[in-house]
C-alpha positions as CSV (number, residue, x, y, z in Angstrom):
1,X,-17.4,0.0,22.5
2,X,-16.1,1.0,19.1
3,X,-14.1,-1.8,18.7
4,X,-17.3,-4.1,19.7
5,X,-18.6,-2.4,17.0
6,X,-15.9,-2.5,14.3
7,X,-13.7,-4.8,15.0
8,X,-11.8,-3.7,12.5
9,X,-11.2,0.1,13.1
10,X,-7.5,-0.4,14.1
11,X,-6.6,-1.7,11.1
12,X,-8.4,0.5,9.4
13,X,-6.9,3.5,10.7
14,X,-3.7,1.9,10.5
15,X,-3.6,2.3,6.5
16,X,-5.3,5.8,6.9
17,X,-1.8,6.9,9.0
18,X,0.7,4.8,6.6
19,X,1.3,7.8,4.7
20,X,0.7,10.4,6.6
21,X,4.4,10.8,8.5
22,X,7.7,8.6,8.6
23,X,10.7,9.7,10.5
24,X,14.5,7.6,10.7
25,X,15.4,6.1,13.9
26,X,19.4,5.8,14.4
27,X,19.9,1.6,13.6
28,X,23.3,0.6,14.0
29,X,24.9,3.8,12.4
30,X,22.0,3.3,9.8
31,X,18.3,4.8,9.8
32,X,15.4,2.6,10.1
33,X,12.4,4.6,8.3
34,X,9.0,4.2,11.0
35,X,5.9,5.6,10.5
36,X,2.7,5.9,13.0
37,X,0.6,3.9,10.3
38,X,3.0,1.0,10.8
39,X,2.9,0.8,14.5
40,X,-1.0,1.1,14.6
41,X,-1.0,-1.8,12.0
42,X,1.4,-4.5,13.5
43,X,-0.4,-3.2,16.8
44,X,-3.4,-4.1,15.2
45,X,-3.0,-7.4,13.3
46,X,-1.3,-8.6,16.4
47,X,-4.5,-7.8,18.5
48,X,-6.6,-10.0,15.9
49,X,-4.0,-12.7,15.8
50,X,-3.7,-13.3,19.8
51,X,-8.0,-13.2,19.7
52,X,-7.6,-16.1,17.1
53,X,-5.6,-18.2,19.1
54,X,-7.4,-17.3,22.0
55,X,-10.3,-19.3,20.0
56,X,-7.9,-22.2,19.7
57,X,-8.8,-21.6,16.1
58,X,-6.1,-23.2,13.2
59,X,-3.7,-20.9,11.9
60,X,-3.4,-20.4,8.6
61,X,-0.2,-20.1,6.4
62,X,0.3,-19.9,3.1
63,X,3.1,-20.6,0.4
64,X,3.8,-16.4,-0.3
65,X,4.1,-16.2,3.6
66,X,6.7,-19.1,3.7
67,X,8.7,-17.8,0.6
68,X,8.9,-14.7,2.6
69,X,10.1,-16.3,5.7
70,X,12.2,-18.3,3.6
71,X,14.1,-15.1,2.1
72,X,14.7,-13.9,5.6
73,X,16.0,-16.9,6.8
74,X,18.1,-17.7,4.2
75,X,19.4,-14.3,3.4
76,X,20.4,-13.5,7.2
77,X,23.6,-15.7,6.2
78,X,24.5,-12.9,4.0
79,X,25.7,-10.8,7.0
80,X,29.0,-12.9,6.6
81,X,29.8,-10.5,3.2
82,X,28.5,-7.1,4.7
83,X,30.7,-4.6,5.8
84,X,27.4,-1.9,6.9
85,X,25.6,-3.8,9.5
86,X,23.0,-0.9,10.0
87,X,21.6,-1.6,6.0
88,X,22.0,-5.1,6.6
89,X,19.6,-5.5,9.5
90,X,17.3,-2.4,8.0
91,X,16.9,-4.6,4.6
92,X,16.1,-7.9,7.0
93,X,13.8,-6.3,9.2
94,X,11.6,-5.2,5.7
95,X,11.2,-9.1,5.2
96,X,10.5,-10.2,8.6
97,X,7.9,-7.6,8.8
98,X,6.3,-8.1,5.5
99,X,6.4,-11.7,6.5
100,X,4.8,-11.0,9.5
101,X,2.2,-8.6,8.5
102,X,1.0,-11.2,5.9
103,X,1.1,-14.2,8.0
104,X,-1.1,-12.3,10.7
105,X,-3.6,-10.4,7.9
106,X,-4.8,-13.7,6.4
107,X,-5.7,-15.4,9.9
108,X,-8.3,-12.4,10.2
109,X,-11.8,-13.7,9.9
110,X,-13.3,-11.0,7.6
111,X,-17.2,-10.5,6.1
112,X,-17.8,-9.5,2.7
113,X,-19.2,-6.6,4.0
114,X,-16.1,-5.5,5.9
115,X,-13.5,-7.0,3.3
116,X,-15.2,-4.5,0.8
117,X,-14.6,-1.9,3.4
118,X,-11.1,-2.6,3.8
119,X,-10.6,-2.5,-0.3
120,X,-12.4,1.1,-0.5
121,X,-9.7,2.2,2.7
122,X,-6.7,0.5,1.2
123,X,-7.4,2.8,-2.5
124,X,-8.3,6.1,0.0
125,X,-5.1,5.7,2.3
126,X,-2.9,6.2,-0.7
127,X,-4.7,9.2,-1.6
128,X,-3.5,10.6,1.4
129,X,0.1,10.3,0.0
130,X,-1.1,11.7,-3.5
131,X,-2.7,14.4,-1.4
132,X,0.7,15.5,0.0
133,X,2.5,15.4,-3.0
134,X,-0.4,17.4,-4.6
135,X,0.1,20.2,-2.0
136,X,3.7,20.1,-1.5
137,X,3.4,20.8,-5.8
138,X,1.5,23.6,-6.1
139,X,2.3,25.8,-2.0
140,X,6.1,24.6,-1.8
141,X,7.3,24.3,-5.7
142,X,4.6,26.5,-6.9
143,X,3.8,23.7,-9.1
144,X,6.9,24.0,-10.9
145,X,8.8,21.0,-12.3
146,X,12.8,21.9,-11.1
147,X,14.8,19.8,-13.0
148,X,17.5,18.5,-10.7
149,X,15.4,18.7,-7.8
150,X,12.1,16.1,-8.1
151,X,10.3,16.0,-5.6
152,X,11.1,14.6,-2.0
153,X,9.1,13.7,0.9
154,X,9.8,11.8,4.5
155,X,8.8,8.9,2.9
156,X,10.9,9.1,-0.5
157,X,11.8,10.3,-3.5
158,X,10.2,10.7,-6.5
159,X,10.6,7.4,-8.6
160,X,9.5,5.4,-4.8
161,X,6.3,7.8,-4.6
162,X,5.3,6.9,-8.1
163,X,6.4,3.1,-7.4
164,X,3.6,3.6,-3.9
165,X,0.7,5.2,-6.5
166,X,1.2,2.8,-9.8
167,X,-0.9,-0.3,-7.8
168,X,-4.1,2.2,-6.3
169,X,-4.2,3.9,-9.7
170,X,-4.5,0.6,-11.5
171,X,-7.5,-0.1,-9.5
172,X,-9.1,2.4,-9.1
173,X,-9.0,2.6,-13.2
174,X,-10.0,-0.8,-13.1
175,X,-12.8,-0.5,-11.1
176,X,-14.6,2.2,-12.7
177,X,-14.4,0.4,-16.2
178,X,-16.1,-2.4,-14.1
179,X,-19.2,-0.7,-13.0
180,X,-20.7,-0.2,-9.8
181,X,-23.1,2.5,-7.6
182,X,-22.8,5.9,-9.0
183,X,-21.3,7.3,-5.4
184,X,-18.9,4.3,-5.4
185,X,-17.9,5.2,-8.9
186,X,-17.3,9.2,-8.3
187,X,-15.2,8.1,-5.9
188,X,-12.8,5.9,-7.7
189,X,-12.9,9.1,-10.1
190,X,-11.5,11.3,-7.8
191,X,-8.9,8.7,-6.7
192,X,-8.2,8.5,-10.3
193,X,-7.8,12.0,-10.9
194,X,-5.3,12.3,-7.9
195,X,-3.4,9.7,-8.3
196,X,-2.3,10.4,-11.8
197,X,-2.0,13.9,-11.1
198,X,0.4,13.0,-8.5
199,X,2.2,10.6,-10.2
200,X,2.8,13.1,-12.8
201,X,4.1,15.3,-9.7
202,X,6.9,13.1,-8.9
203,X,8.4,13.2,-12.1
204,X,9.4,10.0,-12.6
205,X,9.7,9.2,-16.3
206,X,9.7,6.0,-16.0
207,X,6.5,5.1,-14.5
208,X,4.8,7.7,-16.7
209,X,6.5,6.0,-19.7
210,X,5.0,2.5,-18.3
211,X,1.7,3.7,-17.4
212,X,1.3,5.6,-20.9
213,X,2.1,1.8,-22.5
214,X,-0.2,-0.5,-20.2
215,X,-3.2,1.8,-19.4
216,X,-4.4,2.0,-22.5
217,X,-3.8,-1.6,-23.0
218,X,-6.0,-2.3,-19.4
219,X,-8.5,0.3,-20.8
220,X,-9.4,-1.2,-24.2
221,X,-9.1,-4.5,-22.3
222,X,-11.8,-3.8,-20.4
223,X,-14.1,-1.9,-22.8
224,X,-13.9,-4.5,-25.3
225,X,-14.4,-7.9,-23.1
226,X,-17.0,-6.0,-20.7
227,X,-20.8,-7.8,-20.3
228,X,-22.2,-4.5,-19.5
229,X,-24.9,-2.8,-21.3
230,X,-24.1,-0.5,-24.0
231,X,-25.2,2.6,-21.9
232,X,-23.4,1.9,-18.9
233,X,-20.6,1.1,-21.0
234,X,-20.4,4.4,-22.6
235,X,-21.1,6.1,-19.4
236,X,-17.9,4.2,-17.6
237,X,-15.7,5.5,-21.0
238,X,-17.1,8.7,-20.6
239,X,-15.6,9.2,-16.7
240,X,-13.1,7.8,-17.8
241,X,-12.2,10.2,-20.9
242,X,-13.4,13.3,-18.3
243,X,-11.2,12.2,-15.2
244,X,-7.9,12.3,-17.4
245,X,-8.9,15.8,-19.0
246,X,-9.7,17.0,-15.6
247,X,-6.2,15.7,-14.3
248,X,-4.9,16.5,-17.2
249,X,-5.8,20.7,-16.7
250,X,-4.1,19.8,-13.1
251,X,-0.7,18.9,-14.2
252,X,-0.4,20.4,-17.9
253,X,1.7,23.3,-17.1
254,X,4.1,20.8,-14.9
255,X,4.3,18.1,-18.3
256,X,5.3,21.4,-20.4
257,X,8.0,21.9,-18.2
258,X,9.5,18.5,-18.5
259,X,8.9,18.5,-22.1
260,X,10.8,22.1,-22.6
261,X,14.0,20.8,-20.1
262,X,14.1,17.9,-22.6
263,X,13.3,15.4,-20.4
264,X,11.4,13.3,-22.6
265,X,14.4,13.6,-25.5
266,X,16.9,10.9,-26.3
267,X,16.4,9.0,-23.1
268,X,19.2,6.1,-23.5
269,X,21.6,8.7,-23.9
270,X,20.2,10.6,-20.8
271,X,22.5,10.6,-17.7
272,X,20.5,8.4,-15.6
273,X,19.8,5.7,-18.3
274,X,23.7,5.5,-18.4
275,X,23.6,5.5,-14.9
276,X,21.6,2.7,-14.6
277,X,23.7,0.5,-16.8
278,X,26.8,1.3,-14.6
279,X,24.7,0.6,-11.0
280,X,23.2,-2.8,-13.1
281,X,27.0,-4.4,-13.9
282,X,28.4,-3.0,-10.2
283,X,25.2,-5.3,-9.0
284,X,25.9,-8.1,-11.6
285,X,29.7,-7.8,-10.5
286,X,28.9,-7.9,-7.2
287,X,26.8,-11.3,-7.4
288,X,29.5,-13.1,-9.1
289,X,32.0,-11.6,-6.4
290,X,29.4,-13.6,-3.7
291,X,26.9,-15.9,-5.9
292,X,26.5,-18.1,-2.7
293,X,25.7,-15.9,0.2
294,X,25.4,-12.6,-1.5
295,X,26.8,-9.1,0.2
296,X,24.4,-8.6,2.7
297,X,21.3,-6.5,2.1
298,X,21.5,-3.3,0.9
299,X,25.8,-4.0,1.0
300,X,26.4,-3.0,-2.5
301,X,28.5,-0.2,-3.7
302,X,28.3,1.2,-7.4
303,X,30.5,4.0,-8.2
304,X,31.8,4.5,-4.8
305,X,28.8,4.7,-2.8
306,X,25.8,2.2,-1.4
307,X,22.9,2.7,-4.0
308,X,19.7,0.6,-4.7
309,X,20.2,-1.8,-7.5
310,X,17.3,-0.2,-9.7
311,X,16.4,-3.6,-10.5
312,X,14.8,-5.6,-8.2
313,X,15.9,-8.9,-9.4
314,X,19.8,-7.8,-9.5
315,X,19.4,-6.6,-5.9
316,X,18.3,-9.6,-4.5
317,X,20.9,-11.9,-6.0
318,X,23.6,-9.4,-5.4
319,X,22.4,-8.7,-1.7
320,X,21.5,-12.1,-0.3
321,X,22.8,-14.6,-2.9
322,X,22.0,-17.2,-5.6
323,X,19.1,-19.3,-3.1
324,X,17.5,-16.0,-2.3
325,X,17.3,-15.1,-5.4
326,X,15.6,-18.0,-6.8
327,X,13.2,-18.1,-3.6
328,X,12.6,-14.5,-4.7
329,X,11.5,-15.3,-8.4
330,X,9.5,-18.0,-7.2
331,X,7.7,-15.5,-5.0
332,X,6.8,-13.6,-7.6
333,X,5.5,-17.0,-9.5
334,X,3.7,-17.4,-6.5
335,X,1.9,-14.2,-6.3
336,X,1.1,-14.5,-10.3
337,X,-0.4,-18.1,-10.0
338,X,-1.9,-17.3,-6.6
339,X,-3.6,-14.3,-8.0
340,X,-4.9,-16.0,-11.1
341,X,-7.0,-19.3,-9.4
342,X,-8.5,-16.0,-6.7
343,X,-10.2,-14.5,-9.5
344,X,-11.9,-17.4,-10.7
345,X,-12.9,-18.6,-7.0
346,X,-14.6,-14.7,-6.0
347,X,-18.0,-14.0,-7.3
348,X,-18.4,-10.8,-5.9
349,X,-18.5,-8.3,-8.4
350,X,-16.4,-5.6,-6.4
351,X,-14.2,-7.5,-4.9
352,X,-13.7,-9.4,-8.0
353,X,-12.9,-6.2,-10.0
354,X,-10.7,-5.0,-7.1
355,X,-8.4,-8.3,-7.4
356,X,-8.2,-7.8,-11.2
357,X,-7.4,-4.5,-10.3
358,X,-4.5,-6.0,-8.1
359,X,-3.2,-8.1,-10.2
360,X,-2.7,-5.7,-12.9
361,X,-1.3,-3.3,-10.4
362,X,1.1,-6.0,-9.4
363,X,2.3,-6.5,-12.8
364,X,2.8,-2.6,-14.0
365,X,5.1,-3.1,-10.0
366,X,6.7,-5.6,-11.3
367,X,7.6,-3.5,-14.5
368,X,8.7,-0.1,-12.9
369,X,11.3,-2.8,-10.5
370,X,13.0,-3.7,-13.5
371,X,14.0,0.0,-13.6
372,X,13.5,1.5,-10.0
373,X,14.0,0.7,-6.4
374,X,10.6,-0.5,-4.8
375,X,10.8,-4.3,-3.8
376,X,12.9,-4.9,-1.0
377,X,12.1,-1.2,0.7
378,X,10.0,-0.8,3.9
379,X,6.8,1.1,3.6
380,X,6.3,0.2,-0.3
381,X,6.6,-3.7,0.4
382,X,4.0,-3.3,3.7
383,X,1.4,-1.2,1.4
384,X,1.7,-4.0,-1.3
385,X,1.3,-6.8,1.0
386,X,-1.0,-5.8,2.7
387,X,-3.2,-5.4,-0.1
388,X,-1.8,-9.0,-1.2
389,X,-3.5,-10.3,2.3
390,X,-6.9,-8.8,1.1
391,X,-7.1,-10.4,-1.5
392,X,-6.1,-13.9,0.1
393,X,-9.1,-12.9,2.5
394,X,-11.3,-12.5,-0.3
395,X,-9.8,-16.3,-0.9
396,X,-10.3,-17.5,2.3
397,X,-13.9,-16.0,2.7
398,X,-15.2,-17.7,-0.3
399,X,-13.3,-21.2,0.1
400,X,-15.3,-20.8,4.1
401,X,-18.8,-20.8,1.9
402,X,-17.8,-23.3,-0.7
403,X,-17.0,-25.3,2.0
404,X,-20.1,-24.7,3.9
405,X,-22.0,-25.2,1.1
406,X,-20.4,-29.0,0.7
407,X,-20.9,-29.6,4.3
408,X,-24.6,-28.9,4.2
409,X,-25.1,-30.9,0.7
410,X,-23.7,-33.8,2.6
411,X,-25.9,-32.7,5.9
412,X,-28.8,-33.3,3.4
413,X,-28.1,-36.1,1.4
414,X,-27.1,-38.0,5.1
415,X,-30.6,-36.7,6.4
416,X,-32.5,-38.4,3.3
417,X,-31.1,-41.5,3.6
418,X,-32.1,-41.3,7.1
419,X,-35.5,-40.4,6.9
420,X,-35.4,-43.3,4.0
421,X,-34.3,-46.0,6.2
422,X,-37.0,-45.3,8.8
């Protein structure tokens, strides 16, 4: 009866348990990172798939999902260079599922009502995640920043947890600035207030560093090309302004501590700036050693040891190859262009402010992969793409009523001439 009812509760409690566990299963002398969250989604989207075809309805696919396919296929030939078959077949896997879990999203026939829904769940499930981090701060590290020893979860470490909050932060800044019910609004507060507080947690410098850049830049954005009254205006600054002094009171003490250890001082001569630039010519070093078929995902060593390339772009080209790599960057073209025509198809004030949202969030993404490890790894890739396939339902929902509006201006104009001729 409650799925009669909802049809979408599975899903919906899906991204509610994303975050809340992940344990490794042994995978070919590697670990392959599961969480409950993901089994209740693929169980779920699977569910709503087979009930599509059931209808004998058309299945849709778009050009994202095909890029992703596309990377799979194409970078599966890479296993000829990897020596570590357990990575290999982890990093695959993260593609074929993504692939997956986009491919069966978008066939899922939503209603504005219950796309809206799905947005406000999406935002609240990585609260969940801020949550933890939150109370793993303040009852396990006594909300002490230890230098040396950032913060770690099941899930990740700190610079991935940041990379997880940057895109539900983004919105939920965004969609405060862009108005709404008061309820709807205190909510997107308290989002805001955790997820910056928990980002702070993590103490990763360099999505602080980003954010401090671009979220004043989104802010002002918004504040100066807004159509809302004057009032309302001032009221949205005004939450705004008291959300990061309340977050600010939650994690001042921890910010003093980074400041004191220096970690703010002379970052290119820091040790893991230097680091970086070693890791980034292994990776380049390694592309050129295999420009063709790459040396199998997650098959690159820097400094002795297998490490993430830190930069998203560098991995894919040194892991799969020079094809991969540019169906990669077209990906990302992909996403950019596809995000773009959305907004300017949805008229839906929410939803529209919640794909601005996501596209901004993408972008900042983007940023932090120039410098960190997030595209490519498991439970950050499903949590962006799945958000990616709301949005192409917010698409599809609104290309269903452009289209039924066409169809019943040509019903009408047919029945005139009718009624003409007799």
């Amino acid at each position: 009866m409650l799925l009669k009812k909802n049809k979408h509760i599975l899903l919906s409690v899906g991204l509610l348990t994303l975050f809340v566990s992940s344990f490794n299963v042994a995978f070919f002398g590697s670990y392959l990172a599961v969480s409950l969250g993901e089994f209740i989604l693929l169980g779920a989207l699977l569910f709503y798939f087979f009930s599509v075809l059931s209808q004998k309805k058309k299945i849709y696919i778009n050009t994202v999902t095909n890029l992703l396919f596309g990377i799979s296929f194409i970078g599966f030939f890479s296993v000829i260079n990897a020596f570590d078959y357990g990575r290999f077949f982890v990093g695959l896997l993260n593609y074929i599922e993504v692939a997956l879990l986009l491919s069966l999203i978008i066939n899922i026939e939503f209603n504005e009502k219950t796309l809206k829904r799905m947005f406000i769940i999406y935002i609240f499930s990585a609260g969940i995640l801020a949550s933890r981090i939150v109370l793993k701060t303040f009852f396990v590290n006594s909300g002490d920043f230890i230098i040396g020893n950032k913060i770690a979860m099941d899930i990740g470490g700190s610079n991935y947890l940041a990379s997880l909050l940057i895109l539900p932060f983004i919105m939920s800044l965004t969609l405060i600035m862009h108005g709404g019910r008061i309820r709807a609004i205190l909510f997107y507060l308290l989002m805001l207030v955790i997820l910056i507080t928990s980002i702070v947690f993590t103490g990763s410098r360099t999505a602080l560093l980003i954010l401090c850049i671009v979220t004043p830049f989104f802010f002002v954005l918004d504040v100066l090309n807004s159509k809302q009254q004057i009032k309302r205006k001032i009221v949205n600054v005004m939450l705004v302004v008291i959300g990061t002094g309340l977050a600010y009171k939650f994690f001042e003490g921890f910010i003093k501590q980074m400041i004191a250890q220096g970690r703010f001082d002379n970052l290119f001569y820091q040790t893991n700036v230097t680091a970086r630039y070693t890791i980034f010519m292994d990776y380049f070093s390694a592309f050129l050693d295999h420009p063709f078929l790459g040396n199998g995902f997650m098959n690159v060593k820097s400094q002795g040891i297998l490490i993430w390339a830190h930069n998203s772009f560098l991995q894919i080209f040194a892991d799969a190859g020079l094809l991969t790599g540019c169906l990669f960057l077209a990906l990302i073209l992909v996403i950019f262009k596809s995000l773009r025509v959305i907004m300017t198809m949805v008229q839906d004030k929410f939803l529209l402010s919640c794909i601005v949202g996501y596209r901004r969030g993408f972008f900042v993404l983007f940023l932090h992969g120039l410098f960190e490890p997030n595209f490519g790894t498991k439970i950050f890739m499903i949590y962006v793409f799945i958000g990616l396939g709301l949005v192409f339902a917010s698409y599809r929902l609104y290309e269903c009523k452009k289209n039924q509006i066409i169809q019943d201006s040509m019903k009408s104009q047919l029945d005139r001439k009718v009624v003409a001729i007799r």
